[in-house]
mmCIF file as gemmi writes it, N, C-alpha and C atoms, coordinates in Angstrom:
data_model
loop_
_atom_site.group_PDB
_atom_site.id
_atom_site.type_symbol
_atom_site.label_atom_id
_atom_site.label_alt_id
_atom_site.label_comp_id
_atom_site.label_asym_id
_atom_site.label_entity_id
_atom_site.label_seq_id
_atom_site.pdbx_PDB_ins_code
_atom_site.Cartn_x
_atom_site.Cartn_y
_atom_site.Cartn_z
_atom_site.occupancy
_atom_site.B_iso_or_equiv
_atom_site.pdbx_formal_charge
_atom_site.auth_seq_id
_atom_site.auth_asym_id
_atom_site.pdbx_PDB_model_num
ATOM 1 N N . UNK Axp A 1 ? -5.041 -6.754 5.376 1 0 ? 1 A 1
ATOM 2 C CA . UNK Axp A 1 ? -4.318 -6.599 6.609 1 0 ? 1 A 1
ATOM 3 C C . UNK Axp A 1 ? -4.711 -5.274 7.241 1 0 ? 1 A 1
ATOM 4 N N . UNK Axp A 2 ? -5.051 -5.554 8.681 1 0 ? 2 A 1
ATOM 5 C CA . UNK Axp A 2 ? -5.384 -3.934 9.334 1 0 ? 2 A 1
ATOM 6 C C . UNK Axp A 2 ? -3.942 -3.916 9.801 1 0 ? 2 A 1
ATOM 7 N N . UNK Axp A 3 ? -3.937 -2.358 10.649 1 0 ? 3 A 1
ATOM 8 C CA . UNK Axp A 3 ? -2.974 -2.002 11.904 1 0 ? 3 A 1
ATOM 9 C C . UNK Axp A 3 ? -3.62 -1.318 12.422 1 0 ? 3 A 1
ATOM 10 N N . UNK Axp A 4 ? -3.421 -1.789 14.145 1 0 ? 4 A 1
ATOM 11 C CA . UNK Axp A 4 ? -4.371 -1.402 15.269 1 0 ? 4 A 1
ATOM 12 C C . UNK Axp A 4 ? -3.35 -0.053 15.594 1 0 ? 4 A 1
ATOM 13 N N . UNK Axp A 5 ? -4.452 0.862 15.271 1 0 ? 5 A 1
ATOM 14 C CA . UNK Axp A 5 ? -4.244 2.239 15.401 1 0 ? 5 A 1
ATOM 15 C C . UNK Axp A 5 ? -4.241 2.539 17.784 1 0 ? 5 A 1
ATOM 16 N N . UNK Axp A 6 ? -5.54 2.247 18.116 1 0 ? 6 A 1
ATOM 17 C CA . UNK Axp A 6 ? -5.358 2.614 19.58 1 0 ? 6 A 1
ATOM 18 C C . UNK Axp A 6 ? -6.278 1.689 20.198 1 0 ? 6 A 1
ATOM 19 N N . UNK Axp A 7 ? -5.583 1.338 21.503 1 0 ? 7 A 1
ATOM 20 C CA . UNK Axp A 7 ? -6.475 0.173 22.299 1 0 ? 7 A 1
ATOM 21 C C . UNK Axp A 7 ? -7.609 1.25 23.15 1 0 ? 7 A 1
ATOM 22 N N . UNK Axp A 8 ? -8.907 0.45 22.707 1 0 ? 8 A 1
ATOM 23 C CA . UNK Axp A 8 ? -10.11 1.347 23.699 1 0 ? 8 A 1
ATOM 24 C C . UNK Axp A 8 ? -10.644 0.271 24.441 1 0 ? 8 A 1
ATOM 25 N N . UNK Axp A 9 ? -11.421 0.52 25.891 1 0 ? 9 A 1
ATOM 26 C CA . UNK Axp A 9 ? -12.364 -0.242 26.603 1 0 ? 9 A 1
ATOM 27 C C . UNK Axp A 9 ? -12.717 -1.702 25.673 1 0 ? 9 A 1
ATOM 28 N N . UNK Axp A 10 ? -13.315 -1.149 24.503 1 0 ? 10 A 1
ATOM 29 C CA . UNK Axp A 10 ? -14.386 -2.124 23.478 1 0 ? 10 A 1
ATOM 30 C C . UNK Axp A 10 ? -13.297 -2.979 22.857 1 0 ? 10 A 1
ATOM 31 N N . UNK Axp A 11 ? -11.848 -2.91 22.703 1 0 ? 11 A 1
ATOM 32 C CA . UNK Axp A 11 ? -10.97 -3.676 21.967 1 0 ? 11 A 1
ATOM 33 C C . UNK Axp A 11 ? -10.408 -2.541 21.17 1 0 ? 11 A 1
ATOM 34 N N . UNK Axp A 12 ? -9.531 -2.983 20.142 1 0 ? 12 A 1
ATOM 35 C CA . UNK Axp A 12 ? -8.776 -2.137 19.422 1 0 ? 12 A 1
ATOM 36 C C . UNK Axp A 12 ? -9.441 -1.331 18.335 1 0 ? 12 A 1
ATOM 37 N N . UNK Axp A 13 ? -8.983 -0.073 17.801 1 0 ? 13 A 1
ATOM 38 C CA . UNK Axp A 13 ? -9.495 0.453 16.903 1 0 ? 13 A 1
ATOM 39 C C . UNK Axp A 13 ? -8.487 0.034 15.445 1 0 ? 13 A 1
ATOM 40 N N . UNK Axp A 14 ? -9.247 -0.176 14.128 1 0 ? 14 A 1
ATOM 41 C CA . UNK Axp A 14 ? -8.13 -1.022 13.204 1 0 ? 14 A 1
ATOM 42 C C . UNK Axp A 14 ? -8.215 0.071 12.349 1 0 ? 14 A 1
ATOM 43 N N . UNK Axp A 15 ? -7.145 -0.347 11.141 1 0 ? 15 A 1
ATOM 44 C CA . UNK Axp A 15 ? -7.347 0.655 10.04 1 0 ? 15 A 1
ATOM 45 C C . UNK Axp A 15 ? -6.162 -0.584 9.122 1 0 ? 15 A 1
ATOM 46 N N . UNK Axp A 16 ? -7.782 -0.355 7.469 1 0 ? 16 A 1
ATOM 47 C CA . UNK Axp A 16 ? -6.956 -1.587 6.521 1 0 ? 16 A 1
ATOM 48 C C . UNK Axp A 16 ? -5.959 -0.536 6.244 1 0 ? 16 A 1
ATOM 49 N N . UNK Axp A 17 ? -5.13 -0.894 5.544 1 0 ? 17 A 1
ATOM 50 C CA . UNK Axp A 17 ? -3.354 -0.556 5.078 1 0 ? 17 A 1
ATOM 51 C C . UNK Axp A 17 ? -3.946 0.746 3.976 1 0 ? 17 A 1
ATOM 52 N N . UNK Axp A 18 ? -4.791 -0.133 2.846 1 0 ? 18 A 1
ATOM 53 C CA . UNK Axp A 18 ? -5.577 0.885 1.999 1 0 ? 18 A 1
ATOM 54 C C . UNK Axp A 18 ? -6.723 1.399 2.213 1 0 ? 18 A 1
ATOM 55 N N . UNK Axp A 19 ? -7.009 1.853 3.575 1 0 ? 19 A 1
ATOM 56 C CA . UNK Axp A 19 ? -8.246 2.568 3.809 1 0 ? 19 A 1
ATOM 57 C C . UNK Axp A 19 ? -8.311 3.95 4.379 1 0 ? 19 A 1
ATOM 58 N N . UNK Axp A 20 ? -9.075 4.71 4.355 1 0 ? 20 A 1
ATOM 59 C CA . UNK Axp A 20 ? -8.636 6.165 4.52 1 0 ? 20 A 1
ATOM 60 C C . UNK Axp A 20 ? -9.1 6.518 5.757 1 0 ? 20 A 1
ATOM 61 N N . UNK Axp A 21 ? -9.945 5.337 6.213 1 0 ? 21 A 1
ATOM 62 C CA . UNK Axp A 21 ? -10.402 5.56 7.576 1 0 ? 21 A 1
ATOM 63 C C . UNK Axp A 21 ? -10.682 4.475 8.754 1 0 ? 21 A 1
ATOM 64 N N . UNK Axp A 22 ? -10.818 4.273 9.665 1 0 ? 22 A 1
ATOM 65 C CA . UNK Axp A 22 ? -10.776 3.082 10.884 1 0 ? 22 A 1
ATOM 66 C C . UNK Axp A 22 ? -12.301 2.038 10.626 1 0 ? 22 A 1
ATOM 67 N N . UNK Axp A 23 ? -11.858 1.217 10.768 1 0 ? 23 A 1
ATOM 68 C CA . UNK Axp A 23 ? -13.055 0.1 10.76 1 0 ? 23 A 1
ATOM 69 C C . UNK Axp A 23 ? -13.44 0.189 11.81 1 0 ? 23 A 1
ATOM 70 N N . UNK Axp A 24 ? -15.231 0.396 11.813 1 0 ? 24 A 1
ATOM 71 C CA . UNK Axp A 24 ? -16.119 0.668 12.444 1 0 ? 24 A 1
ATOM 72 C C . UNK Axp A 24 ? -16.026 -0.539 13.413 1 0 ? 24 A 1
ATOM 73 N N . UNK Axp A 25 ? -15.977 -1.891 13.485 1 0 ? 25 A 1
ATOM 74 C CA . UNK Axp A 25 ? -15.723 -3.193 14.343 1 0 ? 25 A 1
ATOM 75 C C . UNK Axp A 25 ? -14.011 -3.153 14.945 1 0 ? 25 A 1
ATOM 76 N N . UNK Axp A 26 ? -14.499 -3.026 16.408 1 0 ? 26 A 1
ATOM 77 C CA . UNK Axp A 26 ? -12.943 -3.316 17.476 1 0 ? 26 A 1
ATOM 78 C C . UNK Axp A 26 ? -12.359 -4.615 17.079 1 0 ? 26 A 1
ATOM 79 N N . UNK Axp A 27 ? -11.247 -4.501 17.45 1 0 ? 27 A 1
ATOM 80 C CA . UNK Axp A 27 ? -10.342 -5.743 17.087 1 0 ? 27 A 1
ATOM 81 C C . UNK Axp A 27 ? -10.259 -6.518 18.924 1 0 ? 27 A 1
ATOM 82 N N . UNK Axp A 28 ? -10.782 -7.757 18.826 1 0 ? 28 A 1
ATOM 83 C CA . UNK Axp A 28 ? -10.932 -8.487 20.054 1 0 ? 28 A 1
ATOM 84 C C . UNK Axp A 28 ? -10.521 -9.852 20.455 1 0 ? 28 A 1
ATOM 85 N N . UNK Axp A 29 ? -10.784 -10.283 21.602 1 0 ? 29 A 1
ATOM 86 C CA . UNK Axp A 29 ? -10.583 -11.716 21.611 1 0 ? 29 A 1
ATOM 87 C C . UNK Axp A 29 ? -11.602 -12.856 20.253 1 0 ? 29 A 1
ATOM 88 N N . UNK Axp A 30 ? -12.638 -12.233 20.479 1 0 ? 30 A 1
ATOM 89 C CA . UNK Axp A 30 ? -13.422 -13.098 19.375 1 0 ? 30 A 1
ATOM 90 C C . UNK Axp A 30 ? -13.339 -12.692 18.029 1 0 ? 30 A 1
ATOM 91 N N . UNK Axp A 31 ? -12.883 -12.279 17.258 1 0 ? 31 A 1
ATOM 92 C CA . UNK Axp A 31 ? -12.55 -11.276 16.265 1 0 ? 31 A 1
ATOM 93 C C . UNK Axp A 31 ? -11.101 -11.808 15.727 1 0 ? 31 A 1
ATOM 94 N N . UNK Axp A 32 ? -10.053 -11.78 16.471 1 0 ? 32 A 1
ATOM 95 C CA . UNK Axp A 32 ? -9.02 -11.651 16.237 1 0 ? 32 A 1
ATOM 96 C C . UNK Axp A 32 ? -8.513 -13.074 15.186 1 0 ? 32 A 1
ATOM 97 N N . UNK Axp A 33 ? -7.903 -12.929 14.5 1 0 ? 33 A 1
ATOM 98 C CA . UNK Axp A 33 ? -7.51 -14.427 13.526 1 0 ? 33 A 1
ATOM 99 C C . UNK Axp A 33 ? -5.979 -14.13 13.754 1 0 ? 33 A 1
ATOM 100 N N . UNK Axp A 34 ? -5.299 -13.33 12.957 1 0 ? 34 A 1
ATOM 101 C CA . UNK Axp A 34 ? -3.24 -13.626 13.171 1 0 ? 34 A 1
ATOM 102 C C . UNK Axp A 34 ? -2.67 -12.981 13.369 1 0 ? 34 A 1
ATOM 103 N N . UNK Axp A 35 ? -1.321 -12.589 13.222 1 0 ? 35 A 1
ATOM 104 C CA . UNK Axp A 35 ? -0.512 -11.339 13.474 1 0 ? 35 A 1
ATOM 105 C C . UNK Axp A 35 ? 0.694 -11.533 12.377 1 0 ? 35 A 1
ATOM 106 N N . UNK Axp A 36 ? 0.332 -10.808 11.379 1 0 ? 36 A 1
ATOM 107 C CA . UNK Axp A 36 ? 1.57 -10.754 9.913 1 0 ? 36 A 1
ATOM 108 C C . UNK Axp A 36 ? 3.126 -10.302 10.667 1 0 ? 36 A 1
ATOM 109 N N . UNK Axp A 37 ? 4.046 -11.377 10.758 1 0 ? 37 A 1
ATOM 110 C CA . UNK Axp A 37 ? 5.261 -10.893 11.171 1 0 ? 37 A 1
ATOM 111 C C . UNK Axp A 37 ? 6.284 -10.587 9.979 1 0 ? 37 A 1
ATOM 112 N N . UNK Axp A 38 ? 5.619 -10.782 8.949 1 0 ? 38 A 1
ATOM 113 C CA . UNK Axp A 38 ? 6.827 -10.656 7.927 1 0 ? 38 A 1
ATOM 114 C C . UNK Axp A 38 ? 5.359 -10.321 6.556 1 0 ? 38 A 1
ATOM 115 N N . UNK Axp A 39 ? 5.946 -9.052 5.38 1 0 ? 39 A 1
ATOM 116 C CA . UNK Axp A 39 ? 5.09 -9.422 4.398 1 0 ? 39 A 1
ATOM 117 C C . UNK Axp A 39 ? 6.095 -8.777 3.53 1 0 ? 39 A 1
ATOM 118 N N . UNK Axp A 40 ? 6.173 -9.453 1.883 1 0 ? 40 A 1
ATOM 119 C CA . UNK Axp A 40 ? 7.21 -8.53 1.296 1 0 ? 40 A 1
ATOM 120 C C . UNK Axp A 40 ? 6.292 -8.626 -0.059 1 0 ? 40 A 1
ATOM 121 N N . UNK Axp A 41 ? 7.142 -7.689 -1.414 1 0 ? 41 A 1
ATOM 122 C CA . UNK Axp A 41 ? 6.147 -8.101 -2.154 1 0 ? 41 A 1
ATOM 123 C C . UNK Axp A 41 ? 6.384 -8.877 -3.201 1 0 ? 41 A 1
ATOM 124 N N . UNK Axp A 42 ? 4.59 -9.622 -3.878 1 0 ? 42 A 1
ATOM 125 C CA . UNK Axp A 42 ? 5.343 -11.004 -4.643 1 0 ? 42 A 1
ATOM 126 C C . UNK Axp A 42 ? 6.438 -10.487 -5.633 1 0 ? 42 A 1
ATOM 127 N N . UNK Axp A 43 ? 7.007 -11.641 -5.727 1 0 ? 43 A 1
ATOM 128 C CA . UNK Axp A 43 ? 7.642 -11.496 -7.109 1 0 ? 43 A 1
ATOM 129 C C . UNK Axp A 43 ? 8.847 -13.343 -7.248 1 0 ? 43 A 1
ATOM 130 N N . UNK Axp A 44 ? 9.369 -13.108 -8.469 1 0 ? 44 A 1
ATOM 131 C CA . UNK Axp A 44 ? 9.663 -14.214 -9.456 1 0 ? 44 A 1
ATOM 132 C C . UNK Axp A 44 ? 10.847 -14.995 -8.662 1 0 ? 44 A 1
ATOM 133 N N . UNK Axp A 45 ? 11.157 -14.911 -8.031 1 0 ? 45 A 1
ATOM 134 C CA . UNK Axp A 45 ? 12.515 -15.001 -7.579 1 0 ? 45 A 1
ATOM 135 C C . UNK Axp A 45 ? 12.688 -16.547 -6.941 1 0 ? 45 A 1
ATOM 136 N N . UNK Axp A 46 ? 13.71 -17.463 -7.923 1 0 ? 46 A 1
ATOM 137 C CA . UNK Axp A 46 ? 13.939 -19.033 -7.425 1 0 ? 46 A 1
ATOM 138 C C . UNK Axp A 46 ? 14.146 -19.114 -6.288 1 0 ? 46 A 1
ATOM 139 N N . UNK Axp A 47 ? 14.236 -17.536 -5.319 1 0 ? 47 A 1
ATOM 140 C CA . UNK Axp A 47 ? 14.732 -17.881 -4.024 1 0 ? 47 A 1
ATOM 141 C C . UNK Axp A 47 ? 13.655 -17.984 -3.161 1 0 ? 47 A 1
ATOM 142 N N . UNK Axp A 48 ? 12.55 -18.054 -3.177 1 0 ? 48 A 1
ATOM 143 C CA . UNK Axp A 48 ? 11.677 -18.493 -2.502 1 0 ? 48 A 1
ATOM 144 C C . UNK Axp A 48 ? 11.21 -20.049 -2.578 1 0 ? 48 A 1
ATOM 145 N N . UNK Axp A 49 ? 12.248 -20.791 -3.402 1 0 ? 49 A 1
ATOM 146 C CA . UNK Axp A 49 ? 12.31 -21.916 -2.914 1 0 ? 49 A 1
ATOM 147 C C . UNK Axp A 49 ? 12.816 -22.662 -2.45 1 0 ? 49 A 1
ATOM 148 N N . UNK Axp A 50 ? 13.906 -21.506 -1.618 1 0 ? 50 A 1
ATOM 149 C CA . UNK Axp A 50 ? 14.865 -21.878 -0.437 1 0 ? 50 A 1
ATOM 150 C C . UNK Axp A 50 ? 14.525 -21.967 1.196 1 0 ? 50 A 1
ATOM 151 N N . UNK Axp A 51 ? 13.053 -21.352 1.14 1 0 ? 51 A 1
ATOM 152 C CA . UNK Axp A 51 ? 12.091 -21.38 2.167 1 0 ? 51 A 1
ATOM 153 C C . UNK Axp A 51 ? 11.935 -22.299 2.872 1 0 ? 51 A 1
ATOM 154 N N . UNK Axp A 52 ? 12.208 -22.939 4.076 1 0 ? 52 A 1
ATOM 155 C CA . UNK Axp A 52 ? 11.884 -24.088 4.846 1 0 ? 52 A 1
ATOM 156 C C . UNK Axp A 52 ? 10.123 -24.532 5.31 1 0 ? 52 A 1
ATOM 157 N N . UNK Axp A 53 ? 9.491 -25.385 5.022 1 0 ? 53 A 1
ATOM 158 C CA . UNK Axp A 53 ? 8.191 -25.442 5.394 1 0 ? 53 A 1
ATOM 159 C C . UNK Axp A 53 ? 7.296 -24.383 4.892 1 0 ? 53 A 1
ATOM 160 N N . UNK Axp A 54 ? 7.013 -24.285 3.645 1 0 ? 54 A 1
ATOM 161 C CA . UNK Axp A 54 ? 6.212 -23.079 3.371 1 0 ? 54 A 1
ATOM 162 C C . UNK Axp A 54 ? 4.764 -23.591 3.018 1 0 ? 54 A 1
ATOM 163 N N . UNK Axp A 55 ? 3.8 -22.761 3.626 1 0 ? 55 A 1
ATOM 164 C CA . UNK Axp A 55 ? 2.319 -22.853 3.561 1 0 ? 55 A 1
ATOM 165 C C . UNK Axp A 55 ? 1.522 -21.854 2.78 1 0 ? 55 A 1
ATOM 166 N N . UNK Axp A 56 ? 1.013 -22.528 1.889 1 0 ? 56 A 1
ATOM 167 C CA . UNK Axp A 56 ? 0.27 -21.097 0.877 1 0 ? 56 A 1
ATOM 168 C C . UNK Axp A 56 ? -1.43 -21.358 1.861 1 0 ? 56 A 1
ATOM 169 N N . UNK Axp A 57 ? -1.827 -20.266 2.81 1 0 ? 57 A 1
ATOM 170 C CA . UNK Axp A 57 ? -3.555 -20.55 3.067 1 0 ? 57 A 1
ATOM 171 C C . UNK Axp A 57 ? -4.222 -20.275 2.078 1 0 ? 57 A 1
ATOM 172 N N . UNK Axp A 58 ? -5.551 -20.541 2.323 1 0 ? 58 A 1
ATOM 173 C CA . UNK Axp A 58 ? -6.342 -20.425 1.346 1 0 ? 58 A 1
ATOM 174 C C . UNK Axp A 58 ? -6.798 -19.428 0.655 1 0 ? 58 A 1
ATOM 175 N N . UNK Axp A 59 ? -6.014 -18.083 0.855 1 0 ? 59 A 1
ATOM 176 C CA . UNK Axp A 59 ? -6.238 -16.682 0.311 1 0 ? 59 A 1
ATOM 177 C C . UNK Axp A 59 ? -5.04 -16.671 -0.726 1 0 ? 59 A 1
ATOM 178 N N . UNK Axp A 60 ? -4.638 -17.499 -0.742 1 0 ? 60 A 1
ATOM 179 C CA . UNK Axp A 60 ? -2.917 -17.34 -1.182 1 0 ? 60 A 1
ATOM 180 C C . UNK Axp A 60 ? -2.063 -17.064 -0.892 1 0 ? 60 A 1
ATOM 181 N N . UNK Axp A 61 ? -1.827 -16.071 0.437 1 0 ? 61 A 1
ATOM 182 C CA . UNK Axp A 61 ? -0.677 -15.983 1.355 1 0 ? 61 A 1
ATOM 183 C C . UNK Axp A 61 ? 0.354 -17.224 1.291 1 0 ? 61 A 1
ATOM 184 N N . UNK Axp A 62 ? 1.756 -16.858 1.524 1 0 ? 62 A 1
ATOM 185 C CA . UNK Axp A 62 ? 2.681 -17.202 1.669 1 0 ? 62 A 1
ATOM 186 C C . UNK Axp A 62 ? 3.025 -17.566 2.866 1 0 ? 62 A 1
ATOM 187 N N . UNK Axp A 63 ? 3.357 -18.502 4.019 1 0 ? 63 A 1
ATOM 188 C CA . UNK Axp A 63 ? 3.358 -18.516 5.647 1 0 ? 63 A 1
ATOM 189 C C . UNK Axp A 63 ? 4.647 -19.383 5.617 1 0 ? 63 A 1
ATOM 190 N N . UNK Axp A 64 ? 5.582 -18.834 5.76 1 0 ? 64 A 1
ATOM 191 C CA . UNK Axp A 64 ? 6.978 -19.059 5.973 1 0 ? 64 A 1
ATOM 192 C C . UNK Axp A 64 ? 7.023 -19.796 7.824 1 0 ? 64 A 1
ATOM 193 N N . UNK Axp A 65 ? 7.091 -20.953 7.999 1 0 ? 65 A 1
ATOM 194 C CA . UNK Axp A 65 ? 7.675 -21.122 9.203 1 0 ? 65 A 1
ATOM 195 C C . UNK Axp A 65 ? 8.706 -21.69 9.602 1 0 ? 65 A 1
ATOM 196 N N . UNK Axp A 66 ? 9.217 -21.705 10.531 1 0 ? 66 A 1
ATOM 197 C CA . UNK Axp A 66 ? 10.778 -22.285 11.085 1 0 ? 66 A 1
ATOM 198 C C . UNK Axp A 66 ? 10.697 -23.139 10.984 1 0 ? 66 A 1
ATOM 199 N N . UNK Axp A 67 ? 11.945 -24.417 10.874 1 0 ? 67 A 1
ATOM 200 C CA . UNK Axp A 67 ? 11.986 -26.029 10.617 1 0 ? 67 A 1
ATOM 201 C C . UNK Axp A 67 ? 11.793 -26.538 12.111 1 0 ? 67 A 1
């Protein structure tokens, strides 16, 4: 996951969560894939199978959506 640090001319400037410095590639219309509105961290808990419609993608993410 990045976070877009500042919007320039070329598109956004990013920076991964664990990186110490900005990714050299702008964040753009052609570029762009999602926007994480929710992330928590894993763990064991039966209550995540109180989740309505849940989608694991193919990275393994978790994608919680509304009914």
């Amino acid at each position: 996951m990045h976070c877009l640090v500042e919007k320039t001319t070329d598109g956004w400037i990013a920076r991964g969560l664990n990186n110490p410095g900005c990714t050299a590639q702008r964040v753009c219309d052609d570029n762009y894939m999602a926007t994480v509105i929710w992330a928590y961290e894993p763990t064991s808990s039966p209550l995540l199978a109180l989740i309505p419609n849940p989608t694991v993608c193919p990275e393994g993410a978790l994608i919680a959506s509304n009914p």
